[in-house]
N, CA, C and O atoms as a GROMACS GRO file, in nm:
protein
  360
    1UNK      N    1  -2.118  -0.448  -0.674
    1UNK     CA    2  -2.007  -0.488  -0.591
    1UNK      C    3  -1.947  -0.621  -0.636
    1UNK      O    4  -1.830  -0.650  -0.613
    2UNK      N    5  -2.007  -0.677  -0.682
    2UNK     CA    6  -1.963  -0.803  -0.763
    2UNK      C    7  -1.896  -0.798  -0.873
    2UNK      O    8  -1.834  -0.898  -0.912
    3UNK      N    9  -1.896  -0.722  -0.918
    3UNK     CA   10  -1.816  -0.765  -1.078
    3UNK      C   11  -1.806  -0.611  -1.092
    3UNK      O   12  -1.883  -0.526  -1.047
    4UNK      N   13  -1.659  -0.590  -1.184
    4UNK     CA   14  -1.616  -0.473  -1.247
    4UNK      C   15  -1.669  -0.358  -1.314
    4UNK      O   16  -1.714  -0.371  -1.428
    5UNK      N   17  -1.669  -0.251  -1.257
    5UNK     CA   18  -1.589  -0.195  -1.184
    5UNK      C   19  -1.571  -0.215  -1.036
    5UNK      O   20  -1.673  -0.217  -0.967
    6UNK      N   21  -1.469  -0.228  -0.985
    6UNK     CA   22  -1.486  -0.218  -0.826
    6UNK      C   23  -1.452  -0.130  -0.742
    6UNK      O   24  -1.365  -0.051  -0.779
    7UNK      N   25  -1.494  -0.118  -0.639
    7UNK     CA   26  -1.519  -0.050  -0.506
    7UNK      C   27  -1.670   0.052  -0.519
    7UNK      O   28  -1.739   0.053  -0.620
    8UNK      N   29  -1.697   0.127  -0.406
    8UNK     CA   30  -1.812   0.172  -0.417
    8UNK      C   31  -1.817   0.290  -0.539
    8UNK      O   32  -1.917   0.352  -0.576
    9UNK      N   33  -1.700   0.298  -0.582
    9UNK     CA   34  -1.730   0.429  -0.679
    9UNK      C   35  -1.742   0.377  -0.849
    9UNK      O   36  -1.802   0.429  -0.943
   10UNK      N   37  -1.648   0.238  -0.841
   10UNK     CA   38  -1.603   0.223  -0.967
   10UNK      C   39  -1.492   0.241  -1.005
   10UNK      O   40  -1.494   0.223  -1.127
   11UNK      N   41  -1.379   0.271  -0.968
   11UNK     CA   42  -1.261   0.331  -0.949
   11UNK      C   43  -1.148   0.264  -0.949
   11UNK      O   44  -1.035   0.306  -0.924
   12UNK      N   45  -1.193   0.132  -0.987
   12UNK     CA   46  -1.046   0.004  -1.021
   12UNK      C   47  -1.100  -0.122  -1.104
   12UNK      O   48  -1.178  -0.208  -1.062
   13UNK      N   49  -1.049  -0.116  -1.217
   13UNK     CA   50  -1.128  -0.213  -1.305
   13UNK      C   51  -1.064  -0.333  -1.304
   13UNK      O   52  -1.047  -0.380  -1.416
   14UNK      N   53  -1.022  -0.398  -1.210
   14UNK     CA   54  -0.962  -0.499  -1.233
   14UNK      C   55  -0.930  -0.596  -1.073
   14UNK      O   56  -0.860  -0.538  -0.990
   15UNK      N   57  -0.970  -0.707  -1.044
   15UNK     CA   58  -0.926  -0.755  -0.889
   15UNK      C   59  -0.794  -0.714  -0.868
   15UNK      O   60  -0.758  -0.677  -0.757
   16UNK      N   61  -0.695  -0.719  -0.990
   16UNK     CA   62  -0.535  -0.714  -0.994
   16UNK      C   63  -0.517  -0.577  -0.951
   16UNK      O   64  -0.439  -0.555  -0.859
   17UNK      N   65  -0.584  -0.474  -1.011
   17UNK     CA   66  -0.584  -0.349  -0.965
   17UNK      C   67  -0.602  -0.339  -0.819
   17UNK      O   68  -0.519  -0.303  -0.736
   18UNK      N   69  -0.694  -0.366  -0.806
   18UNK     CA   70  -0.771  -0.389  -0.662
   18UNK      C   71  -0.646  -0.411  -0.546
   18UNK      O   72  -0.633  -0.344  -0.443
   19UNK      N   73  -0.556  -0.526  -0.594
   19UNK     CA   74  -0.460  -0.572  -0.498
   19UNK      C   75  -0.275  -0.484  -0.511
   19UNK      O   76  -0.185  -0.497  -0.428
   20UNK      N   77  -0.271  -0.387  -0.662
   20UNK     CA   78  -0.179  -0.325  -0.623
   20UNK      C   79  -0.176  -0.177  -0.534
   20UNK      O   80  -0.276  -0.106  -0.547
   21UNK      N   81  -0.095  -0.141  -0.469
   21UNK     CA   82  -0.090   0.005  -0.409
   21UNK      C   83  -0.180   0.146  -0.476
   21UNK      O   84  -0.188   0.162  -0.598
   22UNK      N   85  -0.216   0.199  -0.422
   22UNK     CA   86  -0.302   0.294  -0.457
   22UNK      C   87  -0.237   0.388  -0.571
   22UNK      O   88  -0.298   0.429  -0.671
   23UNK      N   89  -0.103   0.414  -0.538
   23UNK     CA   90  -0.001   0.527  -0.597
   23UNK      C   91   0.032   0.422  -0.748
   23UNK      O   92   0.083   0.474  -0.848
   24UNK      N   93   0.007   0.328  -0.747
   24UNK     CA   94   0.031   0.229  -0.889
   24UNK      C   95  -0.082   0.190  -0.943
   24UNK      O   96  -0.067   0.115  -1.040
   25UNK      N   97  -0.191   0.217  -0.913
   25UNK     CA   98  -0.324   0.204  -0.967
   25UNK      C   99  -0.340   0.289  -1.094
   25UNK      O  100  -0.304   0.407  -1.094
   26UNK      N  101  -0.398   0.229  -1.210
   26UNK     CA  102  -0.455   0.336  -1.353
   26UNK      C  103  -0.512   0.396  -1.317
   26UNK      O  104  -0.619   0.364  -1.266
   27UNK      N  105  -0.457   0.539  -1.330
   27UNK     CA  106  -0.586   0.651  -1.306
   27UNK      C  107  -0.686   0.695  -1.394
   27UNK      O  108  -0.780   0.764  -1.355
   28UNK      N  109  -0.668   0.653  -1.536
   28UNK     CA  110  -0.781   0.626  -1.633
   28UNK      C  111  -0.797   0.554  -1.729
   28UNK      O  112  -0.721   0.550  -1.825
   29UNK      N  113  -0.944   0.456  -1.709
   29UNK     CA  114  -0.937   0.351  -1.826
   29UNK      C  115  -1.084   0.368  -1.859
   29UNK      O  116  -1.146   0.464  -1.814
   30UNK      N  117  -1.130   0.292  -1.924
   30UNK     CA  118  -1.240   0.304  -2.041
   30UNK      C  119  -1.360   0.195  -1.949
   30UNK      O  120  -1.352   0.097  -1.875
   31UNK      N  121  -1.465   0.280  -2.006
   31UNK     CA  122  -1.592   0.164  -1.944
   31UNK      C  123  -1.667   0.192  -2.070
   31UNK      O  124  -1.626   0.268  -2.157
   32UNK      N  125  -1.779   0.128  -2.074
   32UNK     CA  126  -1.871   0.092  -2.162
   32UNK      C  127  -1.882   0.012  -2.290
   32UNK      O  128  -1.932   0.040  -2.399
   33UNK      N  129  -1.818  -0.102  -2.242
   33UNK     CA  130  -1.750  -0.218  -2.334
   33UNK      C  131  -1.773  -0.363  -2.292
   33UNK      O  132  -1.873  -0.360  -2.220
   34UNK      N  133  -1.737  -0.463  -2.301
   34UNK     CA  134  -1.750  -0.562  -2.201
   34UNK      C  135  -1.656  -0.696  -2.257
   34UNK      O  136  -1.684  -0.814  -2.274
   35UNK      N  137  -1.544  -0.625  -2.274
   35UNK     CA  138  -1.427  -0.688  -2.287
   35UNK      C  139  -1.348  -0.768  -2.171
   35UNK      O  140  -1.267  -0.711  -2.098
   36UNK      N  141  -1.362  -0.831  -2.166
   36UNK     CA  142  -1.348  -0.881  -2.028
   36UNK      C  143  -1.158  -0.924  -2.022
   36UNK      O  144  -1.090  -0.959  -2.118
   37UNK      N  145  -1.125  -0.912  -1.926
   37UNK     CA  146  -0.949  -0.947  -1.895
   37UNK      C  147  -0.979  -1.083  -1.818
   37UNK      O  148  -1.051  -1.056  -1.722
   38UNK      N  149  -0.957  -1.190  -1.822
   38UNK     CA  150  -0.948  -1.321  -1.751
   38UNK      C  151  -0.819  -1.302  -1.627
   38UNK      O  152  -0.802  -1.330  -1.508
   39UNK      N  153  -0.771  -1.257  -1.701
   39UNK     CA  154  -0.602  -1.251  -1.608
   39UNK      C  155  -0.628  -1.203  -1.464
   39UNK      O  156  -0.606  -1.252  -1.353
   40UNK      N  157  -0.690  -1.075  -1.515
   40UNK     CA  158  -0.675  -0.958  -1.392
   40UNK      C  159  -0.796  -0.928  -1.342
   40UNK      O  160  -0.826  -0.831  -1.272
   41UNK      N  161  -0.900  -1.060  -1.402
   41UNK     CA  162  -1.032  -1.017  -1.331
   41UNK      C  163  -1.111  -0.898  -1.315
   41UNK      O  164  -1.150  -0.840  -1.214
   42UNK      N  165  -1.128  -0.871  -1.464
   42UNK     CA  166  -1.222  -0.711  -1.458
   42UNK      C  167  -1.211  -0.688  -1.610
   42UNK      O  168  -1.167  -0.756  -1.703
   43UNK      N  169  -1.260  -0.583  -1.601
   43UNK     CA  170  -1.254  -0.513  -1.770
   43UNK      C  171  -1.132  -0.440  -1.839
   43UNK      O  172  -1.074  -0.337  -1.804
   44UNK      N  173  -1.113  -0.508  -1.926
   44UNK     CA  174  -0.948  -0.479  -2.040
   44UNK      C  175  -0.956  -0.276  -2.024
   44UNK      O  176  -1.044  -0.189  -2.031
   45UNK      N  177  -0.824  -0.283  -2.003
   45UNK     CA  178  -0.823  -0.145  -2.013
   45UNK      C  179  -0.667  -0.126  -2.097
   45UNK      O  180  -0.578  -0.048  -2.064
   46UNK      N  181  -0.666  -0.200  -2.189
   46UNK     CA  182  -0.546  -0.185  -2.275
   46UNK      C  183  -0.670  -0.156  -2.457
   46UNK      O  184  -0.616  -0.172  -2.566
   47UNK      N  185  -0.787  -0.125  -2.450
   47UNK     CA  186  -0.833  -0.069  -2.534
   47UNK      C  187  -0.782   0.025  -2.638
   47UNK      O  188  -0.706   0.088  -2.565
   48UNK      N  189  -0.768   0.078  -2.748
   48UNK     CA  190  -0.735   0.132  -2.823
   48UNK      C  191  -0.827   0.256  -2.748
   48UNK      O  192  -0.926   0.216  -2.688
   49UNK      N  193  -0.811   0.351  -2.748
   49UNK     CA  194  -0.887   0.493  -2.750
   49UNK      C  195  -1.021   0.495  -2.829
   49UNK      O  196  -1.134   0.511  -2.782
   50UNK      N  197  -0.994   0.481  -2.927
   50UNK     CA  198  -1.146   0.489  -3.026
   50UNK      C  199  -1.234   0.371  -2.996
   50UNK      O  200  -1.291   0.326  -3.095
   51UNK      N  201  -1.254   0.319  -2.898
   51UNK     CA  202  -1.308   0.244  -2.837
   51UNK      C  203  -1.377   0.273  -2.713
   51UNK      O  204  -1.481   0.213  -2.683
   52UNK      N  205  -1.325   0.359  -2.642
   52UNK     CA  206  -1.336   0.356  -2.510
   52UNK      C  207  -1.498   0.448  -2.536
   52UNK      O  208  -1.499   0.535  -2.622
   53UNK      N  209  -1.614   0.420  -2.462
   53UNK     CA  210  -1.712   0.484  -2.462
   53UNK      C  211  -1.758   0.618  -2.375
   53UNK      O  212  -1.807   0.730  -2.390
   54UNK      N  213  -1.719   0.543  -2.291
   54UNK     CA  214  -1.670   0.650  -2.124
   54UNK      C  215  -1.553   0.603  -2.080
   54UNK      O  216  -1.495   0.498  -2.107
   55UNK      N  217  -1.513   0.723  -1.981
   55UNK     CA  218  -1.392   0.709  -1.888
   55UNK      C  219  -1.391   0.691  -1.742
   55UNK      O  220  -1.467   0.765  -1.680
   56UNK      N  221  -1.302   0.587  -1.659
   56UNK     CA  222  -1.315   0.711  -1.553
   56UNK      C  223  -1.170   0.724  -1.504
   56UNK      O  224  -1.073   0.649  -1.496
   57UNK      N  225  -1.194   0.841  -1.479
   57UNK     CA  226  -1.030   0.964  -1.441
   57UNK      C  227  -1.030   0.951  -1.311
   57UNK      O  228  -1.105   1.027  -1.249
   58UNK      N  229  -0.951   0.855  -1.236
   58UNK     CA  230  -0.923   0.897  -1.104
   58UNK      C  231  -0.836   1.032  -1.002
   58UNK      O  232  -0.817   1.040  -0.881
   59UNK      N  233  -0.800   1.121  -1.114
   59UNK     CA  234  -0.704   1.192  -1.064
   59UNK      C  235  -0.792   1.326  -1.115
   59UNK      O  236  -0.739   1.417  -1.052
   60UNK      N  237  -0.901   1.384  -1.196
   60UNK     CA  238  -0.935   1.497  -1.267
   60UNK      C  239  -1.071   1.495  -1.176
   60UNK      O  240  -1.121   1.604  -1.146
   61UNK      N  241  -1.134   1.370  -1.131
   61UNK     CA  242  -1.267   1.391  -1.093
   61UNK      C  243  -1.273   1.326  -0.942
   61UNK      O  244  -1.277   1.204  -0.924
   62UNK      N  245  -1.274   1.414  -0.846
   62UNK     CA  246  -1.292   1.333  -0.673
   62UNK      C  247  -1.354   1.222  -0.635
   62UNK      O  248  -1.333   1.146  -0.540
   63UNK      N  249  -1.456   1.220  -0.747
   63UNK     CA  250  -1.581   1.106  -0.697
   63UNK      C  251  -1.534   0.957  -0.746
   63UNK      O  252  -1.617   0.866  -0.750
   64UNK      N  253  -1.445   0.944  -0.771
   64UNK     CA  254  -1.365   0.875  -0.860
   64UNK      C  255  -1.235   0.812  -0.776
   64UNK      O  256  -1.179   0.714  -0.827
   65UNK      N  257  -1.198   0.847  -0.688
   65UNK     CA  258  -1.090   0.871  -0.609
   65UNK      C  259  -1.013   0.711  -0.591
   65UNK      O  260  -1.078   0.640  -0.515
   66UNK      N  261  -0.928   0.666  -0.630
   66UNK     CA  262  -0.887   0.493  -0.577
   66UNK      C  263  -0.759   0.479  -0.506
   66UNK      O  264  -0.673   0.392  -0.518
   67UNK      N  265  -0.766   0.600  -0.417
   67UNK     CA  266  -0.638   0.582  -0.339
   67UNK      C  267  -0.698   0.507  -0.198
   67UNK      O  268  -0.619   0.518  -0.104
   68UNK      N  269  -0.807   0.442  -0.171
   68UNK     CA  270  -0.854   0.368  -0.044
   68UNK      C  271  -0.771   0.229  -0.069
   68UNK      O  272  -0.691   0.194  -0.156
   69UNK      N  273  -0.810   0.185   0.013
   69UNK     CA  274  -0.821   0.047   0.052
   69UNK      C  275  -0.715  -0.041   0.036
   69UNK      O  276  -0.715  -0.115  -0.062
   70UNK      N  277  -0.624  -0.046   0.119
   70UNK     CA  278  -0.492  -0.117   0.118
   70UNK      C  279  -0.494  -0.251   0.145
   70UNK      O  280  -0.385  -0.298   0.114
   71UNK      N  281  -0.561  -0.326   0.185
   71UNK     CA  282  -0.601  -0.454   0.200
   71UNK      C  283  -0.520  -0.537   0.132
   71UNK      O  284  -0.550  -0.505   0.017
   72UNK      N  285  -0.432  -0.628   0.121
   72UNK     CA  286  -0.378  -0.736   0.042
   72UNK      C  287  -0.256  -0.641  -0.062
   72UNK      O  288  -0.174  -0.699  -0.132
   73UNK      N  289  -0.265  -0.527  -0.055
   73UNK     CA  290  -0.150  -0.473  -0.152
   73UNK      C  291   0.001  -0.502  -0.116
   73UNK      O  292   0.098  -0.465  -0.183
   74UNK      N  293   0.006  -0.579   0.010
   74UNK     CA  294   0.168  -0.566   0.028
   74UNK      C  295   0.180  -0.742   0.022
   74UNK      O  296   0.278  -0.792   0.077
   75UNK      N  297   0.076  -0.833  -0.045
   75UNK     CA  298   0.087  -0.968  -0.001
   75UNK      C  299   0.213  -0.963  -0.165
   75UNK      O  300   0.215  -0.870  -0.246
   76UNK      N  301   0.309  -1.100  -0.171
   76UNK     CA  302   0.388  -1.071  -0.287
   76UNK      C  303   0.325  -1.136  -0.440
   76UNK      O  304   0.232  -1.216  -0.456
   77UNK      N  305   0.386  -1.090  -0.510
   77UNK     CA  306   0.318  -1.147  -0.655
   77UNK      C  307   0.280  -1.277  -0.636
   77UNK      O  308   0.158  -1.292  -0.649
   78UNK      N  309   0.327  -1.356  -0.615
   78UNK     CA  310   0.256  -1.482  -0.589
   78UNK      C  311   0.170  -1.517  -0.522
   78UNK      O  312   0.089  -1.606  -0.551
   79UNK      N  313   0.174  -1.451  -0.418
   79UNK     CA  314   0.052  -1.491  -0.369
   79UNK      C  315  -0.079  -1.432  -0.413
   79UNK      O  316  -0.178  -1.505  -0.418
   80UNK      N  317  -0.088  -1.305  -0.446
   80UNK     CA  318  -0.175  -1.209  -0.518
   80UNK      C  319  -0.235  -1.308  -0.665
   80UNK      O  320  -0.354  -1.330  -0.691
   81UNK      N  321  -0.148  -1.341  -0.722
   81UNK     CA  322  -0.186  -1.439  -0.800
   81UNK      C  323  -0.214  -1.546  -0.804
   81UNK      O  324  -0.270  -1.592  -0.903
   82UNK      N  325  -0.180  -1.634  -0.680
   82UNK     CA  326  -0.304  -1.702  -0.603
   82UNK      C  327  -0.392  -1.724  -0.558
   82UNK      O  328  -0.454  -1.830  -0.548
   83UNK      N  329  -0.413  -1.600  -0.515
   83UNK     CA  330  -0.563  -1.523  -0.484
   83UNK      C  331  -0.660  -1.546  -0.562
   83UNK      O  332  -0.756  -1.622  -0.555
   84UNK      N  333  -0.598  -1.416  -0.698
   84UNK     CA  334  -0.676  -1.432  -0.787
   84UNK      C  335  -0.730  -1.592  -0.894
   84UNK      O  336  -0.832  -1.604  -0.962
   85UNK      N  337  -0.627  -1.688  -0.875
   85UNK     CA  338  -0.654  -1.761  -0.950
   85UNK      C  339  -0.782  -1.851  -0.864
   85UNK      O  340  -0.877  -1.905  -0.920
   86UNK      N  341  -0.752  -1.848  -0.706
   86UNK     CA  342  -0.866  -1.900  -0.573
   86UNK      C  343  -0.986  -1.822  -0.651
   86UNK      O  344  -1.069  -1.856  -0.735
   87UNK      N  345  -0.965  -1.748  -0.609
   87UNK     CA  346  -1.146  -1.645  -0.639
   87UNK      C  347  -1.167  -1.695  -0.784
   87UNK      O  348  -1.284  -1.714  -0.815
   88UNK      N  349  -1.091  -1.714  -0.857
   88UNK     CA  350  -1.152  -1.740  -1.016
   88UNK      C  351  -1.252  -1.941  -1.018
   88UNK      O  352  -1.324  -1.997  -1.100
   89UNK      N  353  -1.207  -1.975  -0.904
   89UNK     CA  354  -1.306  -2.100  -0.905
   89UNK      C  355  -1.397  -2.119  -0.788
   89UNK      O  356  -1.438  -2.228  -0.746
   90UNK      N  357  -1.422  -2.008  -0.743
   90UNK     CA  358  -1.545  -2.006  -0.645
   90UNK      C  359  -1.670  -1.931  -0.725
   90UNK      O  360  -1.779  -1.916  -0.669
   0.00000   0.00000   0.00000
């Protein structure tokens, strides 16, 4: 629950993810790497393909699902990125 992937399934690799709308969320990016994104707080999912070790498909596999949790998705870019930059020094 701490660190990327997040939510209980795994299903949003990124805090930034985390804070946009469900319907704008990546529905598939790469795990088994540990490339880390500073920006967006979680794991790079701008990987080349021949990289990616595993996947996960939010839209092909249910268990996977990241249309929950609306929490903070309607706060505006700035502040979202305030957020994230808060949480990056605690």
């Amino acid at each position: 629950w701490a660190a990327a992937p997040y939510l209980h399934n795994g299903s949003v690799p990124t805090l930034r993810d985390l804070l946009t709308p469900p319907y704008q969320r990546i529905k598939r990016f790469p795990l088994g790497h540990r490339e880390y994104d500073p920006m967006k707080i979680g794991y790079r999912t701008d990987l080349p393909r021949a990289k990616w070790r595993y996947a996960i498909d939010t839209v092909n596999d249910s268990r996977s699902s990241n249309a929950g949790h609306l929490f903070g998705t309607n706060l505006p870019e700035a502040e979202k990125t305030a957020l994230l930059e808060y949480l990056k020094t605690t």
